[in-house]
C-alpha positions in Angstrom: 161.6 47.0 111.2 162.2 50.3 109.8 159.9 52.6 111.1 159.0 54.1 107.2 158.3 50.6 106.3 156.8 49.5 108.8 154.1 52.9 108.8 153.4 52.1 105.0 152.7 48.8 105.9 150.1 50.1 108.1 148.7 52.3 105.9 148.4 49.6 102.7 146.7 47.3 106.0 144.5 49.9 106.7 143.3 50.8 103.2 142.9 47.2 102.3 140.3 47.1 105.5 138.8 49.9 104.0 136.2 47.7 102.1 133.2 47.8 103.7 131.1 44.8 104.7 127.8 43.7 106.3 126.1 40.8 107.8 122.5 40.3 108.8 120.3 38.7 111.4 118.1 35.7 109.8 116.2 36.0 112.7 115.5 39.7 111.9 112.0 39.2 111.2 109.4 37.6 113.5 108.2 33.9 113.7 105.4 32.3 115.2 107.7 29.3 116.0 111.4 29.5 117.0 112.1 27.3 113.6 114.6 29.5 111.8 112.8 31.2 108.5 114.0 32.2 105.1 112.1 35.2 105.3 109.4 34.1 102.7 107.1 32.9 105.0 105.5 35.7 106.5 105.1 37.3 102.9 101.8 36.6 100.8 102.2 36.3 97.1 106.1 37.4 97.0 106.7 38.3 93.4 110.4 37.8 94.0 112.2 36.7 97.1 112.5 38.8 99.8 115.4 39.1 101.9 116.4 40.7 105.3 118.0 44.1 104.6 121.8 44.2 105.6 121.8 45.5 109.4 124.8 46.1 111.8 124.0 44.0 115.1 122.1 46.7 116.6 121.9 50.1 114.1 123.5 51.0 110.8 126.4 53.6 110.7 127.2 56.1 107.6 130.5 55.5 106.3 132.4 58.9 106.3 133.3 59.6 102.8 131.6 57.0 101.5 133.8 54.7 101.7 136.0 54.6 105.1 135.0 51.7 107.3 132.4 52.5 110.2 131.0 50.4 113.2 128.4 50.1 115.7 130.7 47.4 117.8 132.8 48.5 120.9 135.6 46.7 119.5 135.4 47.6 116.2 135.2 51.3 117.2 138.0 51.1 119.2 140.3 49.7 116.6 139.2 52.6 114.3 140.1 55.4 117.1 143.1 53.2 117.5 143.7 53.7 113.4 142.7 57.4 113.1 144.8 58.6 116.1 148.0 56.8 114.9 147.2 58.3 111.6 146.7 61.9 113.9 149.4 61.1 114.9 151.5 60.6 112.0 150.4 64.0 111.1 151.6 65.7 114.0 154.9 64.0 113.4 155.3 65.5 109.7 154.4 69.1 110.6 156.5 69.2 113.7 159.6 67.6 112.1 158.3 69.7 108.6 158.2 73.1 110.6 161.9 72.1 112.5 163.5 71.9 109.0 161.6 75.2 107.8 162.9 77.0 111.0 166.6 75.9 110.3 166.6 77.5 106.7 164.6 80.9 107.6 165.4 80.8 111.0 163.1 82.3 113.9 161.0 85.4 113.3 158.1 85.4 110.8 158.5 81.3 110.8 159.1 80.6 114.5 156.9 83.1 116.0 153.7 83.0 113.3 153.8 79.6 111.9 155.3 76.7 114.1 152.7 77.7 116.9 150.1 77.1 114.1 151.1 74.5 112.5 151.5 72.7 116.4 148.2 73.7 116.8 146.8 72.7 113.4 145.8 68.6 114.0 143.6 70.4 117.1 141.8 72.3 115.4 141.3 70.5 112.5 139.5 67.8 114.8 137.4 70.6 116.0 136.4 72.3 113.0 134.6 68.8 111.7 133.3 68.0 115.2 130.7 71.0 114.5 131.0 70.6 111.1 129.2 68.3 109.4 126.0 67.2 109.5 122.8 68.7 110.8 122.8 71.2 114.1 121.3 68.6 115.9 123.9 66.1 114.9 126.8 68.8 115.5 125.2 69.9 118.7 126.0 66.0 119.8 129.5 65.5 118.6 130.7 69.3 119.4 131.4 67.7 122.7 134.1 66.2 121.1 135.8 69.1 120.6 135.5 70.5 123.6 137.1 66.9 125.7 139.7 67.7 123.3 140.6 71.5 123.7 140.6 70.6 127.6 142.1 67.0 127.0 145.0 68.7 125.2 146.0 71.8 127.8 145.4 69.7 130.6 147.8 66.9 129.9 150.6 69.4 128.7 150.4 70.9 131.6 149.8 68.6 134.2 150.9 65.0 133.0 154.2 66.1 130.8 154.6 69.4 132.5 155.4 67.0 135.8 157.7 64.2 133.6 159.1 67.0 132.2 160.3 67.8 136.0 161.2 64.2 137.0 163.5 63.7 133.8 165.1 67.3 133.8 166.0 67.1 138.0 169.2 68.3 139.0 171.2 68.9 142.1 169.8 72.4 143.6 172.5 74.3 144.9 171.3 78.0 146.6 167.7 77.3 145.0 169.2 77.0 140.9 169.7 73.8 139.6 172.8 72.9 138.6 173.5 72.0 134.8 174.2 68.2 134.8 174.7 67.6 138.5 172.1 64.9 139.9 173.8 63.4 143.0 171.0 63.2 145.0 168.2 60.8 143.0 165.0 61.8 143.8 165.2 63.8 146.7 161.8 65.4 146.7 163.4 69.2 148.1 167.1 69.4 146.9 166.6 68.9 143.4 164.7 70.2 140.6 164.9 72.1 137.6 165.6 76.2 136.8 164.6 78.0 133.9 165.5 81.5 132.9 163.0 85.0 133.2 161.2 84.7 129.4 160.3 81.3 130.5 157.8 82.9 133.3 157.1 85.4 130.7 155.1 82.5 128.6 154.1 81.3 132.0 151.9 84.4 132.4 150.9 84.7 128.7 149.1 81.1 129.3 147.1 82.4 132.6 146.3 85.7 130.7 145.1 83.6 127.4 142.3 82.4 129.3 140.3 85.7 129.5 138.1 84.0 126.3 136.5 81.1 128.3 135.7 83.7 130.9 133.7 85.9 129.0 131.6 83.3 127.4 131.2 81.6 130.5 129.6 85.0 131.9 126.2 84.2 130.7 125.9 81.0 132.5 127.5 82.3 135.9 124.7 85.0 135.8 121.7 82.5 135.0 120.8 85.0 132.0 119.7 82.9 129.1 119.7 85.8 126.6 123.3 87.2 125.9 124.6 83.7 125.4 125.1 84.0 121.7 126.4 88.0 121.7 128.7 86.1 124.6 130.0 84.0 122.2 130.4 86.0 119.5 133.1 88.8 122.0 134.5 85.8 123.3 135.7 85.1 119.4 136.8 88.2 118.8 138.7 89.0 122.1 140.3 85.3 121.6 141.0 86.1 117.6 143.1 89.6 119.1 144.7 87.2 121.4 145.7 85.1 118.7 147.4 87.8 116.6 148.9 89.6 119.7 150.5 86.2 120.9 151.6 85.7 117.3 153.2 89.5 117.0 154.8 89.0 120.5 156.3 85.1 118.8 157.7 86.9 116.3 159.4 90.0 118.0 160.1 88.2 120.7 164.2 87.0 120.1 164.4 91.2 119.5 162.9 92.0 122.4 165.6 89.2 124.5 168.5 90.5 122.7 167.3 93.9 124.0 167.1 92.7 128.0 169.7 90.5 127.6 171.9 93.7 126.5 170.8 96.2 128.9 170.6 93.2 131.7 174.6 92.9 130.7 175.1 97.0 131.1 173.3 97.3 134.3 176.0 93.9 135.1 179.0 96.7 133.7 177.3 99.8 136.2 177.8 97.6 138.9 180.6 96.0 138.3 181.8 99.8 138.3 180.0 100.6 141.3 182.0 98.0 143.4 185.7 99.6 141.8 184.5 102.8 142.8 183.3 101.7 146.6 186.9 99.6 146.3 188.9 103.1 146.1 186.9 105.0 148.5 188.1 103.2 151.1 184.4 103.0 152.6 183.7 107.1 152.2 181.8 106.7 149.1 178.9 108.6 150.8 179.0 111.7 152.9 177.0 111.9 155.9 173.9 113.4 154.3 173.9 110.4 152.6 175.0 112.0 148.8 177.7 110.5 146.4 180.8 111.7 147.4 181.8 113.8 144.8 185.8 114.1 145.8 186.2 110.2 145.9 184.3 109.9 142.3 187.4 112.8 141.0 189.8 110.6 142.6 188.4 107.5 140.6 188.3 109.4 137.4 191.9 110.5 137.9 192.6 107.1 138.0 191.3 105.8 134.7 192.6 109.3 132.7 196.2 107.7 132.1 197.5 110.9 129.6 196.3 113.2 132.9 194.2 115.8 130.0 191.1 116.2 132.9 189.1 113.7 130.2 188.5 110.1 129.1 188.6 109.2 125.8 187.1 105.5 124.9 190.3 104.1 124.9 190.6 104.6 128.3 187.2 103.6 129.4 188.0 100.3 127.2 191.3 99.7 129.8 188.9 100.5 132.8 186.4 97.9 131.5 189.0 95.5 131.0 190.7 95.4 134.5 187.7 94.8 135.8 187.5 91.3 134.3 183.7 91.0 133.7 184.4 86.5 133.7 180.9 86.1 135.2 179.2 87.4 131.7 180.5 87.2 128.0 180.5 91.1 127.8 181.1 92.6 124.5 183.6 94.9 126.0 183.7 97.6 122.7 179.5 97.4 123.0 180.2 98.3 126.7 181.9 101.2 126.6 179.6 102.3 123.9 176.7 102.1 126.6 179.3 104.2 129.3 179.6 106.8 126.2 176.2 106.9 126.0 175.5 107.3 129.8 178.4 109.7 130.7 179.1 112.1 127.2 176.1 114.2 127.4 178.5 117.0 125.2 178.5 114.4 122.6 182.1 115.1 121.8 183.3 111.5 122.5 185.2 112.3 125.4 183.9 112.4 129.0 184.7 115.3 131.1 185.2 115.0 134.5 181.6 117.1 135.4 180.0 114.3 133.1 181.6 111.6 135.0 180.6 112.7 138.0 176.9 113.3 137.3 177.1 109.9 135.6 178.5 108.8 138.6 175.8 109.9 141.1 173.3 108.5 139.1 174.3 105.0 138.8 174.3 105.3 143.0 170.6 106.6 143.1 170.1 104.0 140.4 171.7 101.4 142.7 170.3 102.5 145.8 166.9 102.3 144.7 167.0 98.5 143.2 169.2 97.6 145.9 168.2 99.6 148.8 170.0 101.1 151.7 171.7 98.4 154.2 174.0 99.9 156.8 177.7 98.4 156.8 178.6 97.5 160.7 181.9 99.8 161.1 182.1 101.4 157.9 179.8 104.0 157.7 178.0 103.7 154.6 176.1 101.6 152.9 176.3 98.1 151.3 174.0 98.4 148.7 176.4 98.3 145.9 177.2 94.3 146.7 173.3 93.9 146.9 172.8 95.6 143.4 175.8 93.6 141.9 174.4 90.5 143.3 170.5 91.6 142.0 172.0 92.3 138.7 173.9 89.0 138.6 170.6 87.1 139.1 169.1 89.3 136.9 170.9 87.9 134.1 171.1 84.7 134.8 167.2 83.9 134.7 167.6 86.0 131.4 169.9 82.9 130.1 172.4 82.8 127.9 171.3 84.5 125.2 172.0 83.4 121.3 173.9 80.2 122.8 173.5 77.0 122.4 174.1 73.9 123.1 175.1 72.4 120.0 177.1 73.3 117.1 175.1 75.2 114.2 176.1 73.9 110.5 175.8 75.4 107.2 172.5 74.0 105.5 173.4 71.6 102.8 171.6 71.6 100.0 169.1 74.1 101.3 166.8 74.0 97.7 166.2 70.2 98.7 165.5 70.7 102.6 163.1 73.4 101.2 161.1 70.9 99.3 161.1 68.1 101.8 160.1 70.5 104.7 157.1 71.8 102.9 156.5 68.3 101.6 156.0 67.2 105.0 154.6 70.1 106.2 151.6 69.4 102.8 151.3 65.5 103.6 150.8 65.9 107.7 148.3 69.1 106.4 146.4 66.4 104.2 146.5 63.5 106.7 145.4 65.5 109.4 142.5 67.0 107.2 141.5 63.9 105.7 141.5 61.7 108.8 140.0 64.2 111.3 136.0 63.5 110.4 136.3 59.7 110.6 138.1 60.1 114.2 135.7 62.4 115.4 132.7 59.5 114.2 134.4 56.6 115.4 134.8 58.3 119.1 130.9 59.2 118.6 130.4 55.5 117.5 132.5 54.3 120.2 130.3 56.7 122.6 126.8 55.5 121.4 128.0 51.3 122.3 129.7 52.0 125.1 127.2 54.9 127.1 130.6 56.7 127.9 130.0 60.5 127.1 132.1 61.8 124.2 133.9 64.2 126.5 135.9 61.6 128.2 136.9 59.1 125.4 138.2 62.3 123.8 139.8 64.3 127.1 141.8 61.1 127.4 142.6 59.3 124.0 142.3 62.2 121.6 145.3 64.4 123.0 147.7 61.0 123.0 147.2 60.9 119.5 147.7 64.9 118.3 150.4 66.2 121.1 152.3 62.5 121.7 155.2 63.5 119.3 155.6 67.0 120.9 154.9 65.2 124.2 157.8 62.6 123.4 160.3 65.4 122.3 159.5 67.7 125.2 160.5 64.9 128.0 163.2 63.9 125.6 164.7 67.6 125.3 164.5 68.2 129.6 166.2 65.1 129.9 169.7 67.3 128.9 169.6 68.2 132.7 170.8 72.0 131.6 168.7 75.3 132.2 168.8 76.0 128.8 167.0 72.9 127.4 164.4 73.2 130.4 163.5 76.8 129.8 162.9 75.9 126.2 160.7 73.0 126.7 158.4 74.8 129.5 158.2 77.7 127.2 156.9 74.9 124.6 154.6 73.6 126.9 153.0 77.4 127.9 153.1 78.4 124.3 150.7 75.1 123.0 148.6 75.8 125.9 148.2 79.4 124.9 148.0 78.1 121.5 144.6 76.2 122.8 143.5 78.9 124.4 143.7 81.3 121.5 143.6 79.7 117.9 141.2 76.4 119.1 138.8 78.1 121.1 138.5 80.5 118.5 137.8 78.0 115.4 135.5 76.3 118.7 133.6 79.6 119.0 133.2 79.9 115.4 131.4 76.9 115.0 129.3 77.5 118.1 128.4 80.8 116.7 127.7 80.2 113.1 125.9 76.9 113.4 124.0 78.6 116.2 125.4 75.7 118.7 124.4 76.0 122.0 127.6 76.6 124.5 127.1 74.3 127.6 130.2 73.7 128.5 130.5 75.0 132.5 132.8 72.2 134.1 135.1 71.7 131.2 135.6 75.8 131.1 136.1 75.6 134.9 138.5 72.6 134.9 140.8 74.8 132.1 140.5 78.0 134.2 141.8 75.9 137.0 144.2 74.1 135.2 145.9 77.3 134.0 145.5 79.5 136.4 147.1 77.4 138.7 150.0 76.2 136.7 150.5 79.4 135.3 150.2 81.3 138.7 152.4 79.0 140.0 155.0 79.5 137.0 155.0 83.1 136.6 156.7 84.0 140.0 159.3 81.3 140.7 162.6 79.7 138.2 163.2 77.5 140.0 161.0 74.2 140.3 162.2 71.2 143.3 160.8 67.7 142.4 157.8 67.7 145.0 156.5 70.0 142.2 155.8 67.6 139.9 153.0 65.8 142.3 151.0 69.0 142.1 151.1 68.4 138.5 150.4 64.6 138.4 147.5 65.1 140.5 145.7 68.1 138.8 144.9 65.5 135.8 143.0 63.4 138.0 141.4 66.1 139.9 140.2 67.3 136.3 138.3 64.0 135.3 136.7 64.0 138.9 135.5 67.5 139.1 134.0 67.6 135.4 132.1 64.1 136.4 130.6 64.9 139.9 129.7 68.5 138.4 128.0 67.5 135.2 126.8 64.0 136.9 126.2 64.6 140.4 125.2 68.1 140.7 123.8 68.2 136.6 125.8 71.3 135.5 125.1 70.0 131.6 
């Protein structure tokens, strides 16, 4: 079945079950016999007849709205989550594929750095704003928990569960510790293969460790037994987490600037070296004196070289040929920006040529430049040093774990009709808005319904069913994406991964710690904090300071989710943390 049909069928199912109804007990009321009773026995002088009042089986529920269906049945409350989260989850689906079609017409910036990571974020926090919400403090005090299984349900599974599938679909061949782009000879083979991403990838890595400096400071109060700075706690928690927010979100947005900015100089630094190892190629291993400084007669002989007319200076032209013969094949070097950079570097006289003083001094400092990122290594029977290779090979690596730049891997058409993929993107961008709005409240009910029958706290139904329903389409198109098998596609959907973690961390725990401070909520939320500063700190640890990730990596992953549901249960169960 078509899969628009077949989710308006669903939705015309579910309305028509909308329609409440209620059943009774004619045993309700007691009997001095076990004869079953109409009820009008035990009443003296009824004026009318009296019936039993319409009860559920054990308690009556309030329907939200009004009108929407409610439950006090395990069943029945588990067909309603099951309702609500595809519903969630329908609403995830329109904003993400909503925010896609909004990025392809304005592009990244203002719209891929400010509003996709909210609008990922949105269905979250729309079930945590109404599971402090509504009803009385004593009421939001007990479904508040809620929220919280869901803010740690959510970053957990990202980066644990996917995070790891992400890994096992992704796997390449890894050949000098970098997987190889669509190479997977060897299965499964726990060491030698894996998955690489590129530098900015790390970059988000860190962000999501840093991003958890909120649930430390509110967390302060409790680790110091001090019952009295709990609310002033929670109140510089929400406002170091709402700085976070709009730091993260200036950072989204100036971020493709600040990559075209490495990538560049990562691409000059790849000409200086490239350079270098000309120069070191003439000198006939004498590029250093004894003392150790440039040698300044080789570096003449060099320049004598490139000036072809013989007028004791280099014009760009020349600089342009230089470039050129060096065949730069391992980068796609914008040769004219190139020798723009050398201009830059060597004509200090700003008079477009370089003379041969300037070359010199240019020279000597690309060496100390070299020397010091490279350091010294002797050369067995040369006499000098091999740091130029070193350097060349630093630099190389350098801009590879940059990536590839504005690349990609498939072919960028011309917008048709972009008036009418304006309309449909915020279209869907309004109805997942609405769904998500509308259907939020009854979810967070039936899981509190579901709760009360069942005697399972909150925070678990929601740590584990909740995130399936709000982050299963970006889970779905994260493990599809790293299944391209190219360091590319897996840098992007890590980067993903860290950024809705961050996203959590910044823009949910701040509409959490909004609610906990204006309804005057009390925060007792130790294990669940500690389980997310785990979580992240481990994952993000581990991502900041490697590219490269083999397959056994996955397991620590896959077994952090577990580890989670354990250590919140034996602290708040066993040793009565809450």
């Amino acid at each position: 079945m078509n899969p628009k049909r077949f989710s308006l069928l669903f939705f015309l199912l579910f309305c028509f079950f909308c329609f409440p109804s209620h059943a009774r007990f004619i045993t309700g009321r007691p009997s001095p016999t076990d004869l079953v009773s109409d009820g009008v026995s035990t009443i003296k002088n009824p004026s009318y007849l009296l019936l039993n009042p319409l009860v559920s089986a054990e308690e009556s529920c309030e329907q939200t709205y009004g009108f929407l269906p409610c439950t006090t049945t395990v069943l029945g409350n588990l067909f309603l989550i099951i309702v609500y989260g595809y519903l969630m989850f329908l609403a995830a689906t329109f904003l993400s594929n909503g925010s896609e079609l909004l990025l392809e017409i304005l592009g990244p910036g203002i719209v891929g750095g400010l509003f996709l990571p909210i609008l990922g974020a949105l269905p979250d926090a729309m079930l945590i704003l109404v599971s402090g919400l509504s009803g009385t403090t004593e009421t939001a005090q007990s479904q508040v928990s809620v929220g919280m299984g869901l803010l740690a349900g959510s970053t957990v599974m990202l980066i644990t569960v996917i995070w790891g599938s992400c890994v096992v679909v992704g796997r390449c061949d890894l050949r000098d510790s970098v997987a190889v782009d669509g190479m997977n000879t060897k299965g499964f083979h726990l060491t030698e293969t894996g998955v690489s991403t590129d530098i900015w990838t790390c970059y988000a890595a860190s962000i999501m460790a840093i991003s958890v400096i909120p649930f430390v400071i509110v967390q302060l109060p409790q680790a110091l037994n001090s019952t009295s700075g709990r609310h002033l706690a929670v109140l510089i928690a929400l406002i170091v987490s709402l700085l976070m927010l709009v730091s993260y979100c200036v950072y989204q947005v100036f971020q493709p600037w600040i990559q075209r900015r490495r990538l560049a100089y990562a691409k000059h630094k790849h000409v200086i070296s490239g350079i270098l190892r000309q120069l070191k190629k003439h000198a006939l291993g004498k590029l250093l004196n004894d003392d150790g400084q440039p040698n300044t007669e080789i570096i003449k002989k060099l320049f004598q070289t490139i000036d072809e007319n013989g007028d004791d200076r280099l014009s760009r032209s020349e600089l342009k040929a230089f470039i050129i013969g060096i065949r730069f094949e391992e980068i796609d070097l914008d040769q004219d920006d190139a020798v723009s950079k050398v201009m830059a570097d060597f004509d200090t006289s700003r008079d477009s040529h370089v003379q041969v003083e300037e070359f010199i001094e240019g020279i000597s400092k690309w060496i100390k430049e070299a020397r010091q990122t490279g350091g010294a290594y002797l050369e067995p029977n040369s006499g000098t040093f091999k740091f130029i290779d070193h350097f060349h090979q630093q630099t190389k690596r350098e801009h590879d774990m940059l990536g590839p730049g504005e690349q990609s891997d498939e072919v960028v058409e011309g917008i048709e009709n972009p008036g009418w993929v304006s309309f449909k993107a915020v279209l869907m961008l309004l109805l997942g808005t609405l769904i998500a709005a509308a259907f939020a409240d009854p979810l967070v009910d039936a899981v509190d319904n579901f709760s009360d029958a069942t005697s399972i706290p909150s925070f678990f139904i929601s740590f584990i069913a909740l995130p399936l329903a709000t982050n299963s389409s970006e889970a779905v198109s994260a493990i599809i994406f790293a299944s391209r098998k190219k360091q590319r596609t897996a840098s992007l959907t890590f980067s993903e991964l860290y950024g809705a973690v961050t996203m959590n961390n910044v823009l949910c725990l701040s509409v959490f710690l909004a609610l906990v401070y204006v309804r005057g909520l009390t925060w007792d939320f130790s294990s669940e904090v500690l389980v997310i500063l785990i979580v992240c700190i481990v994952m993000g640890a581990f991502a900041s300071f490697r590219t490269t990730f083999p397959l056994w990596t996955c397991w620590i992953a896959y077994l952090l989710y577990p580890f989670s549901l354990a250590l919140v249960y034996v602290l708040d169960y066993v040793f009565g943390w809450s």
